[in-house]
N, C-alpha and C positions, 0 to 999 in steps of 0.2 A: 054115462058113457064110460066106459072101459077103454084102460092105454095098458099097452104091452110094451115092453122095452126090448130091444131085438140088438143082433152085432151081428158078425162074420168073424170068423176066425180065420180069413183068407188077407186081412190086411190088419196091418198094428192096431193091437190095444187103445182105447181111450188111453190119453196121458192126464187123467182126471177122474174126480166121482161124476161121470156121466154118464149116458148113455150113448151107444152110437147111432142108434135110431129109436124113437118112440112112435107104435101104429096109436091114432087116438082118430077116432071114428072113422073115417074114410080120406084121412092123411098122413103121412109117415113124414117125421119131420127129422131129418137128417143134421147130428152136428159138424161141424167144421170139417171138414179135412185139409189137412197140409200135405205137404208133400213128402211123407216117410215111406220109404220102401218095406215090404211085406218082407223081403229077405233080411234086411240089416235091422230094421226098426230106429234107422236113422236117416237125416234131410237128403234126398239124390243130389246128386251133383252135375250142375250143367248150367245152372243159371234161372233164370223165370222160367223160360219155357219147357223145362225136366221136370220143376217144382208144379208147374201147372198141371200138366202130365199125368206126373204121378199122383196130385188130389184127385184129382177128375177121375183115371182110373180105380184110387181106392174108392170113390163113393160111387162106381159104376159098378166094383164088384161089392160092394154092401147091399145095395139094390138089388143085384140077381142071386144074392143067398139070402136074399128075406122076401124072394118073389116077385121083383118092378125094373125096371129098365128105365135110363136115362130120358126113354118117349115120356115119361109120367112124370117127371119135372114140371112144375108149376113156378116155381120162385127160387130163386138163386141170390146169397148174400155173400158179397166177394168182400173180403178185407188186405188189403195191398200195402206193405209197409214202404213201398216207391209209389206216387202215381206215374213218377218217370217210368213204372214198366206196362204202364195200364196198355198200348200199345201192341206190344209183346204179350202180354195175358191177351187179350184177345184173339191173337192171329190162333194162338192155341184153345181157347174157348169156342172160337168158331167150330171148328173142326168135330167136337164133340156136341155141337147141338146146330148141325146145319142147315136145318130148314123146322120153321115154326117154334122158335127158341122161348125157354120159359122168361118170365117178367126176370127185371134182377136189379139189383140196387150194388154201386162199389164204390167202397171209401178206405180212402188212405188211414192208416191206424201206425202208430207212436212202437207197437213191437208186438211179434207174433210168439207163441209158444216154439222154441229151442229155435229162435233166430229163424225163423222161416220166412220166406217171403209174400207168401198168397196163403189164405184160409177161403174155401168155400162150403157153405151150409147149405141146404136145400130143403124147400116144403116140395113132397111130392104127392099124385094124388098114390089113394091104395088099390 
């Protein structure tokens, strides 16, 4: 099986040696996003539901510059440094997958990369 390693240049750089998406047979497995803005390439400001926001749309636009859309979501892994805001990530997670939403697993995590609140990763089909 052959993996290609893809990005966008439409939302921040990896803040790591990774990838921002690998295609490996007929699934593209999408790393983390947090919530850095494409313009500053630093965390939005507004609270959980900006930071949510803004992950969700960077890995909606890594998906439409590597050819897939949000419908082709299979598995979502959320990491929450509050579960106090799990609540709040929701009302805004709905919103972006609102009818026949992929499987997902969220757990609260001890600190995110540059203090962020929410991290979400995504297995999508290709």
């Amino acid at each position: 099986m052959e993996k290609a390693s893809l990005s966008s240049e439409h939302i921040p750089p990896a803040v790591g040696p990774y990838s921002q998406a690998v295609r490996a047979g007929d699934f593209l497995f999408c790393s983390g996003m947090i919530g850095l803005s494409p313009e500053t390439g630093s965390l939005v400001e507004g609270g959980i539901e900006a930071e949510v926001r803004q992950a969700l749309d960077n890995l909606s636009t890594l998906l439409a510059d590597i050819g897939s859309d949000l419908q082709a979501v299979v598995k979502t892994t959320v990491f929450l440094a509050d579960m106090a805001e799990f609540a709040a990530f929701n009302e805004v997670y709905a919103e972006y997958f609102p009818t026949d939403p992929p499987a997902r697993s969220t757990v609260q995590v001890a600190a995110l990369p540059l203090g962020a609140r929410i991290e979400v990763e995504a297995i999508v089909l290709a």
